[in-house]
C-alpha positions in Angstrom: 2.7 -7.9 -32.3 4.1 -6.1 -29.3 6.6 -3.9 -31.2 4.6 -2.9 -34.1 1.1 -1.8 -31.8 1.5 1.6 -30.7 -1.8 3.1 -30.7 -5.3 2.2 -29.2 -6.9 2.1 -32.4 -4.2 -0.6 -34.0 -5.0 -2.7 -30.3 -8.1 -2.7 -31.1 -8.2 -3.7 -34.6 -5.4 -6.3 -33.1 -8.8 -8.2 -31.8 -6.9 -8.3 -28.5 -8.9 -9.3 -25.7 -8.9 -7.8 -21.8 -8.8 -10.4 -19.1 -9.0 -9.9 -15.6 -5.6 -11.2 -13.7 -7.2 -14.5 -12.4 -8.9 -15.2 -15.3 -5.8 -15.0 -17.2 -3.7 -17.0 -14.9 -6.7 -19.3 -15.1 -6.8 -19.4 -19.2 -2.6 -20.2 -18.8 -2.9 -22.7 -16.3 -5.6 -25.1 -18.2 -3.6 -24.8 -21.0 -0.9 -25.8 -19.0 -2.2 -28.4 -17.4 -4.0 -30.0 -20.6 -0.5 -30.2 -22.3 0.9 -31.7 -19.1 3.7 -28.8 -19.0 4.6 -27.8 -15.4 3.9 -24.6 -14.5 6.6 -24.5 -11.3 10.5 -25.5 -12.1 12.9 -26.1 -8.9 10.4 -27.2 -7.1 10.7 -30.7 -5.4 8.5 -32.4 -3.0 5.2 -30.6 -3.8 4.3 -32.5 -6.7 1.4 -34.3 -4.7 0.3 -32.2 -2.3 1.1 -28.0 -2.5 1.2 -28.3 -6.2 -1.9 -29.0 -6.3 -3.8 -27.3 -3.9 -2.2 -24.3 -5.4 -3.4 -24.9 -8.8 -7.0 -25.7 -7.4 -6.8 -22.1 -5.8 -5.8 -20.3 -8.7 -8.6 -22.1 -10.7 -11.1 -21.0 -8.2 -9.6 -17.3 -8.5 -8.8 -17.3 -4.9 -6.2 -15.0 -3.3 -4.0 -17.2 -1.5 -2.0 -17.7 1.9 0.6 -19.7 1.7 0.8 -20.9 5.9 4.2 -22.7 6.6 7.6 -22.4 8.5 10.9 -21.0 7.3 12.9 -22.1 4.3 9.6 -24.2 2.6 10.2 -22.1 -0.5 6.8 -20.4 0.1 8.1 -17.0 -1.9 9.8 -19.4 -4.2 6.4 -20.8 -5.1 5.1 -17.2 -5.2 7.3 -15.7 -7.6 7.0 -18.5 -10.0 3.4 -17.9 -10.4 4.4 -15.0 -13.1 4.6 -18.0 -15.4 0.9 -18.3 -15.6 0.7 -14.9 -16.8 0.6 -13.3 -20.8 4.4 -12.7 -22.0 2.8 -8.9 -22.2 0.1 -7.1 -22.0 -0.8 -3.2 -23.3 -0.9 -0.2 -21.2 -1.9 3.2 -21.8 1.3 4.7 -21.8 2.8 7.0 -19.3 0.0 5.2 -16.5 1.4 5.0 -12.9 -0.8 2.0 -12.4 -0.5 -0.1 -15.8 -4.7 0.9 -16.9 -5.4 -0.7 -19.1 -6.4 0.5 -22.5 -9.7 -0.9 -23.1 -10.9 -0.7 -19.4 -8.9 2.4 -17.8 -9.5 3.2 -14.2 -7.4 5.8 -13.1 -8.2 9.8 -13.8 -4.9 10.0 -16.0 -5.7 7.2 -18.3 -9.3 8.4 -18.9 -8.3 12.1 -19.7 -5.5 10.4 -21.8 -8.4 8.5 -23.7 -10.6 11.3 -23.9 -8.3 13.8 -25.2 -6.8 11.7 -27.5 -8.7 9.1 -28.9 -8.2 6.1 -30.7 -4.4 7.6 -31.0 -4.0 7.3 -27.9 -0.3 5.7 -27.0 0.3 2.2 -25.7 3.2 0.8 -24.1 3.8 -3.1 -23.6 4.8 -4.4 -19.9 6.2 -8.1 -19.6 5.1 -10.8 -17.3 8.1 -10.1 -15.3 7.8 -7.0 -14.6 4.4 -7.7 -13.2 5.6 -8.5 -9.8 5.6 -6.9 -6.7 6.8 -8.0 -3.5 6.5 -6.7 -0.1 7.8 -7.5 3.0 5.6 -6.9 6.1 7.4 -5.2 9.2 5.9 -3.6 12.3 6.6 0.2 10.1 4.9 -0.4 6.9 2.2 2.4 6.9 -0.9 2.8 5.5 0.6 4.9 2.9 3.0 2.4 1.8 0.5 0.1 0.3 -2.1 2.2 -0.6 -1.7 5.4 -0.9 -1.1 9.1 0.4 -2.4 12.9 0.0 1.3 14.2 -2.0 0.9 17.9 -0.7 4.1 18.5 -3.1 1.7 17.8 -6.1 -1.7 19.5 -4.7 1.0 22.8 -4.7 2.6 21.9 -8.0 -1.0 21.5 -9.9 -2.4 24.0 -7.6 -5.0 21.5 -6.5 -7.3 21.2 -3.5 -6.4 18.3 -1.3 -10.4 17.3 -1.8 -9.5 16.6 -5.8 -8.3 12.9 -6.0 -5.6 13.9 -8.5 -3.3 14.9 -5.2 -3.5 11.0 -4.2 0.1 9.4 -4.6 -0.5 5.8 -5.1 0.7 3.2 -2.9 2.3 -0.2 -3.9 -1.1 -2.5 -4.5 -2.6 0.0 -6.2 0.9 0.2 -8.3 0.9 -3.8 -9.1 -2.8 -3.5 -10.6 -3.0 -6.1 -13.2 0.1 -7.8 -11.4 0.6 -10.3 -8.8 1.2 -8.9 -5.2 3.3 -11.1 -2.9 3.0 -9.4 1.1 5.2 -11.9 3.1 4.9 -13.0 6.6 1.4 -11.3 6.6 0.8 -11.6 10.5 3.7 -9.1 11.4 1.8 -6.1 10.0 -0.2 -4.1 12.1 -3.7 -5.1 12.5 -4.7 -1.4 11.8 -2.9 -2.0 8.5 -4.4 -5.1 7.5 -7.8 -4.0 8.0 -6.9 -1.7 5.1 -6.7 -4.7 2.8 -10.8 -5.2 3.7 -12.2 -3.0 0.9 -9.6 -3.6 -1.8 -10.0 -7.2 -1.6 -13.9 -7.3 -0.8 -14.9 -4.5 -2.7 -12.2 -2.6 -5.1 -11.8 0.8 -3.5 -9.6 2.3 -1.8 -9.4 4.8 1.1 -7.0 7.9 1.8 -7.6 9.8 4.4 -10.9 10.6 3.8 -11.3 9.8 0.2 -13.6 6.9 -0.8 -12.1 6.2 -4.1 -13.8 3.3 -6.1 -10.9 2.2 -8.2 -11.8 -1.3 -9.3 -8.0 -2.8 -8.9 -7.3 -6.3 -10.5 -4.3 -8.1 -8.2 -3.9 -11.8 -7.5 -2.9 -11.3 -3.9 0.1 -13.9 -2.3 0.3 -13.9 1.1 2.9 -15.8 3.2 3.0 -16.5 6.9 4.9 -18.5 9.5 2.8 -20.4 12.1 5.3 -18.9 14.7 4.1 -15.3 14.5 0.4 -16.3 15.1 1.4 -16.1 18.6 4.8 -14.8 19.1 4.4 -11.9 17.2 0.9 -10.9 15.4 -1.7 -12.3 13.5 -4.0 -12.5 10.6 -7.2 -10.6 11.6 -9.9 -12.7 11.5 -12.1 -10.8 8.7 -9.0 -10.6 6.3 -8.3 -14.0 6.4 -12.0 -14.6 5.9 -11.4 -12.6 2.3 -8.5 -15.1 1.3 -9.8 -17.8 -0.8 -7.0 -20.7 0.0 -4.8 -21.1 2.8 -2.2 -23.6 1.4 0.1 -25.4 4.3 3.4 -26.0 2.7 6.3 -28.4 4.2 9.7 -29.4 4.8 11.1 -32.6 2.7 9.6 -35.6 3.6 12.7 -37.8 2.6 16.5 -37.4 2.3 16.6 -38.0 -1.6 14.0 -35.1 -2.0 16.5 -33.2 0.2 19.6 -33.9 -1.4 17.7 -32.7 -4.9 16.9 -29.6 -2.8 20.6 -29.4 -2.2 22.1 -30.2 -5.1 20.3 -27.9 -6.8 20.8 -24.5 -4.7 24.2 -25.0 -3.3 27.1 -23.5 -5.0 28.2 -26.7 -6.5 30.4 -25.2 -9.0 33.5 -24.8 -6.7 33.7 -28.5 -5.8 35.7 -29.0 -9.0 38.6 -31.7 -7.5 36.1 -32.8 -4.0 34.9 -36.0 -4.3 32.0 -36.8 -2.5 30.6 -39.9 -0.8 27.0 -40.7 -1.0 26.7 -41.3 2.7 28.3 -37.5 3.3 25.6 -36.4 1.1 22.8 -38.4 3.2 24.6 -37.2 6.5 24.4 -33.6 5.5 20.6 -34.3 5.3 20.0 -36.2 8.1 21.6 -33.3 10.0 18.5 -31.0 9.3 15.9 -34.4 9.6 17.8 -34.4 13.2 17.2 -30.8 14.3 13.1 -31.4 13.8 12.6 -33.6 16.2 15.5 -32.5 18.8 14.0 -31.8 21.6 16.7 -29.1 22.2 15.5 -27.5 19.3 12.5 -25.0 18.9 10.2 -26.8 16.8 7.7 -23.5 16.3 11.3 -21.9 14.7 11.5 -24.6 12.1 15.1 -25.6 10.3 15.0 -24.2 7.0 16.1 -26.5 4.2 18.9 -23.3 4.2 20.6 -25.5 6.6 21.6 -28.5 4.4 22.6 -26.6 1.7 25.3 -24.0 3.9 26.4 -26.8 5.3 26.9 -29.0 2.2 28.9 -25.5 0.8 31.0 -25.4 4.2 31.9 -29.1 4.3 33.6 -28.7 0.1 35.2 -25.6 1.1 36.6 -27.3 4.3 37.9 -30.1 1.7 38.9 -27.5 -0.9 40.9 -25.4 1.5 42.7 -28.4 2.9 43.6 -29.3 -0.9 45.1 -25.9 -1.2 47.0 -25.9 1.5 48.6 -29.1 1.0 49.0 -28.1 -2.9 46.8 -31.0 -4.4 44.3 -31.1 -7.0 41.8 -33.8 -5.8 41.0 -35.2 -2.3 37.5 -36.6 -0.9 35.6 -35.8 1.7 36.3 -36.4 5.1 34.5 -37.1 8.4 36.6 -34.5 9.7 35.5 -32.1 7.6 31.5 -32.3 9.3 33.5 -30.0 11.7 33.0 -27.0 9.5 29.4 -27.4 9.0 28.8 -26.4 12.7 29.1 -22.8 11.9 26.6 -23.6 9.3 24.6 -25.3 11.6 24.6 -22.7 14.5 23.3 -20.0 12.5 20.1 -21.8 11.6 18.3 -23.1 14.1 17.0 -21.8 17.5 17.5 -23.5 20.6 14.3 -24.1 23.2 16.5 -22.4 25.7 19.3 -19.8 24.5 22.2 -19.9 26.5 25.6 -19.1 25.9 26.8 -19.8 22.3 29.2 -22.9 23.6 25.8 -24.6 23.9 24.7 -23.9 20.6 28.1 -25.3 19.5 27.3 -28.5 21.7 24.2 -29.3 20.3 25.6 -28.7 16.6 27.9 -31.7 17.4 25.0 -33.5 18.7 23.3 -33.6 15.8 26.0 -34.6 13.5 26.5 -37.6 16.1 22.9 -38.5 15.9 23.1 -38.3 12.3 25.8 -40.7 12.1 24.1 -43.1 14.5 20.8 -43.0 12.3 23.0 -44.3 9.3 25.1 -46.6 11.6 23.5 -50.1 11.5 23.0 -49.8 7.7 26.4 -51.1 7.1 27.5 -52.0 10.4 26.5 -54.9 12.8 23.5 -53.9 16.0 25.3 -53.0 19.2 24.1 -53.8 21.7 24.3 -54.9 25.3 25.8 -58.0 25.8 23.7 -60.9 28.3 26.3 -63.2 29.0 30.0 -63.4 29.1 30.5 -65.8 26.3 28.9 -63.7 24.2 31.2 -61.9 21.2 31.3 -58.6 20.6 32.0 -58.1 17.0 33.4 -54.7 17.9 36.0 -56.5 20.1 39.2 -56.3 17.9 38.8 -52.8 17.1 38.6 -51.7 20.7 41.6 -54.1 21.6 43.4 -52.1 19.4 42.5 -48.8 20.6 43.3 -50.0 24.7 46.4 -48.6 24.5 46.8 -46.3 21.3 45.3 -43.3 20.1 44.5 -42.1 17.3 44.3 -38.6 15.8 43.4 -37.2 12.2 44.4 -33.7 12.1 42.0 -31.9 9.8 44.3 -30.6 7.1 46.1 -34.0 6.6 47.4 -34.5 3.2 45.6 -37.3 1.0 49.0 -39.5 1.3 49.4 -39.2 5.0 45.7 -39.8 5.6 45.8 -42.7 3.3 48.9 -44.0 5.4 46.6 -43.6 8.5 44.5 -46.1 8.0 46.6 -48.7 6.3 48.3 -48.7 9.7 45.2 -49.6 11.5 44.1 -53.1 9.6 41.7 -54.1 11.6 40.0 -51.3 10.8 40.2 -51.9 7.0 39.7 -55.5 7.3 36.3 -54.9 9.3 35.0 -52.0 7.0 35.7 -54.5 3.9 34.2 -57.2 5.4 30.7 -55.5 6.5 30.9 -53.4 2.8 32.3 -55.8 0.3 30.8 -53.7 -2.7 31.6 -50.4 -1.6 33.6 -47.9 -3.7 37.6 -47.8 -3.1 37.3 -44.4 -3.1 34.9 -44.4 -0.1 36.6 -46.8 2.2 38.7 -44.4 3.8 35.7 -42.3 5.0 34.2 -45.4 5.9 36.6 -46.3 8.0 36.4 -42.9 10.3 32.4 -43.0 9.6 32.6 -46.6 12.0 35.2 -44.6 14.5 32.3 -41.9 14.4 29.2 -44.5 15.1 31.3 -46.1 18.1 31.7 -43.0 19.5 27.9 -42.1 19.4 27.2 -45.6 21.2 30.3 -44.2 23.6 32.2 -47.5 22.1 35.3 -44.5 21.6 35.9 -41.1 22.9 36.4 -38.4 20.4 38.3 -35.3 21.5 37.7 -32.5 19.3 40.6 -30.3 18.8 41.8 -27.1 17.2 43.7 -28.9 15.0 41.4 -32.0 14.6 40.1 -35.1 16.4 41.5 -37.9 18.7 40.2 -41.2 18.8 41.0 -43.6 22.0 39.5 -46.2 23.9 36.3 -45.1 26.6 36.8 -47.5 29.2 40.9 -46.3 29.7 39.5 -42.3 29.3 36.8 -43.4 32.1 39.6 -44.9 34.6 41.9 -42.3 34.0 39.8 -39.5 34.8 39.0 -37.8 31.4 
């Protein structure tokens, strides 16, 4: 239909129908939901509580805030909204603002009609072009999203600058019949968002001086952090009266939502050879669950699910590099390798008190501890304080073996050598197969330094990170000694 319809007269004999932008996301949407087809793909967690509200909003034809911190795939949501739209719809051809042919509003399109009739020329525009995405910053002008006197074309057309045909057209005006996404709303200017009052209250537009009725159809997306209400801006109060819905979205509620999250946005294709154990999966999740309730980080900042999924891609290139090195085709993942995700870790979250980077580094460590210790007693036995002296530590022959050795796992260890490691140390294989009798021979090794890990978060062990790797020995000999 699209290629063959050039002219208005053939649209019109086409039967095809105008709608208004909402009431054509609306029409694609019921028919979406009445055939139980999703409109939003990728998106995980949301199913019974975003989802929804969003869908309720678009049925009422409300423009739409979506209000939540970093990294809760608020634009993701956004951009996905194109699906609800027509695969095309007609334009008078040659329009800077998509007019439609059977409703044109702009001085072009009407001449166009005018002069040529029911021959005049259409063009087709797909759904995915009909997006448009701003990003609001402290310098976005007036004339960026609305409009502008061009004195270049008042001299051109030798045109008074009081004849709207010298008016260059900003971006909303551009997206009519499109969806406009303007993220983190409350940075711009509140100058500049009182300039949204008329388009969305009353389609028209003002230029410096011009009153411009200009009846633009947009489905408006705005995004904001909670953070900038008061660090940096905020929505004025009669333009967040005009938006319709104001959507809260959130992080994942659960690791297994997570690790979907992760799964599905990290590079995963370079693991090829990089085993990887369940539990390094749910401690690469529990890392981010971590950072939202530390106290030493700033909750207002959020932790973007970003976090799990860089760190997940630094902790298989930590394995893949080692297996380069050392010339091998396979290995596993290590608990060594959770060393690599620090730099992941560091660059996403904010501390409640920046200090020098060193305590950044510290707290990333932190959380990987606590993250260990939060998974601990789900294979291990309780530890805990012992009332009388009879009382048996089940811990007991592990530290007896650590009173006078040491032990030390140098990150780039070959898969023979670290294998060798821990066949040494029985006791620690006898108690990981004792406490995990089903678990996978492929995992036992990083169960083994996963138990060294949790006794060093209940300061059973001292770990000593190195350049090179880490050292295990016993706490009570480090304390005597000095260290």
């Amino acid at each position: 239909m699209t290629n063959k319809i050039k002219t208005l007269k053939e649209l019109k004999k086409s039967g095809y129908v105008s709608l208004d932008i909402k009431e054509e996301m609306i029409k694609n949407l019921k028919i979406n939901l009445s055939k139980g087809h999703s409109t939003f793909q990728g998106i995980h967690g949301y199913e019974d509580s975003v989802i929804p509200d969003l869908e309720r909003a678009i049925l009422s034809g409300h423009n739409i805030n979506l209000l939540g911190l970093r990294g809760q795939a608020k634009t993701r949501l956004a951009r996905q909204l194109t699906n609800l739209l027509d695969e095309w719809i007609p334009i008078v051809s040659g329009s800077e603002i998509n007019d439609d042919p059977l409703d044109p509003i702009s001085d072009f399109a009407k001449k166009s009609i005018n002069q040529y009739g029911e021959e005049t020329k259409i063009d087709w525009v797909h759904r995915d072009e009909r997006f448009f995405e701003k990003l609001a910053t402290p310098d976005v002008t007036v004339a960026d999203l609305i409009g502008d006197i061009d004195p270049i074309k008042a001299a051109s057309l030798k045109l008074s600058y009081s004849d709207s045909r010298v008016i260059h057209f900003g971006m909303i005006p551009r997206a009519h019949r499109c969806i406009f996404v303007l993220n983190e709303l409350p940075d711009l200017q509140a100058r500049i968002q009182v300039s949204l009052f008329s388009i969305l209250q009353e389609k028209e537009i003002q230029i410096r001086g011009f009153k411009l009725r200009l009846p633009i159809n947009v489905q408006f997306i705005f995004t904001a952090n909670p953070e900038d209400y008061t660090n940096r801006g905020s929505i004025v109060t009669p333009l967040k009266d005009r938006i319709g819905s104001q959507i809260m979205t959130h992080y994942p509620k659960t690791i297994e939502i997570a690790k979907v999250i992760t799964h599905q946005e990290s590079q995963t294709k370079k693991d090829i050879g990089v085993y990887v154990p369940e539990l390094a999966k749910d401690l690469i999740e529990q890392i981010s669950f971590e950072a939202r309730e530390s106290v030493y980080v700033d909750p207002k900042s959020g932790v973007s699910a970003r976090l799990s999924i860089s760190a997940y891609e630094n902790l298989i290139s930590s394995a893949q590099r080692r297996m380069l090195i050392n010339g091998e085709t396979e290995t596993s993942i290590r608990m060594t390798d959770f060393n690599a995700v620090i730099s992941a870790i560091n660059g996403k979250i904010e501390l409640v008190y920046e200090g020098e980077q060193e305590g950044a580094i510290e707290i990333s460590r932190l959380l990987i501890i606590e993250s260990a210790k939060t998974f601990f007693n789900d294979f291990f036995p309780k530890i805990k304080k012992l009332s009388k002296a009879e009382d048996l530590d089940p811990y007991q022959s592990i530290l007896d073996w650590f009173k006078d050795k040491e032990l030390f796992i140098d990150e780039n260890l070959d898969n023979k050598s670290y294998e060798d490691t821990f066949k040494t140390i029985k006791v620690l294989k006898n108690f990981v197969k004792k406490h995990t009798p089903d678990l996978n021979s492929k995992d036992e090794n990083f169960m083994c330094e996963f138990l060294l890990w949790g006794l060093s978060s209940y300061k059973k062990v001292t770990v000593t990170r190195t350049t090179r790797g880490l050292s295990f020995s016993d706490s009570f000999s480090d304390y005597i000694n000095g260290l």
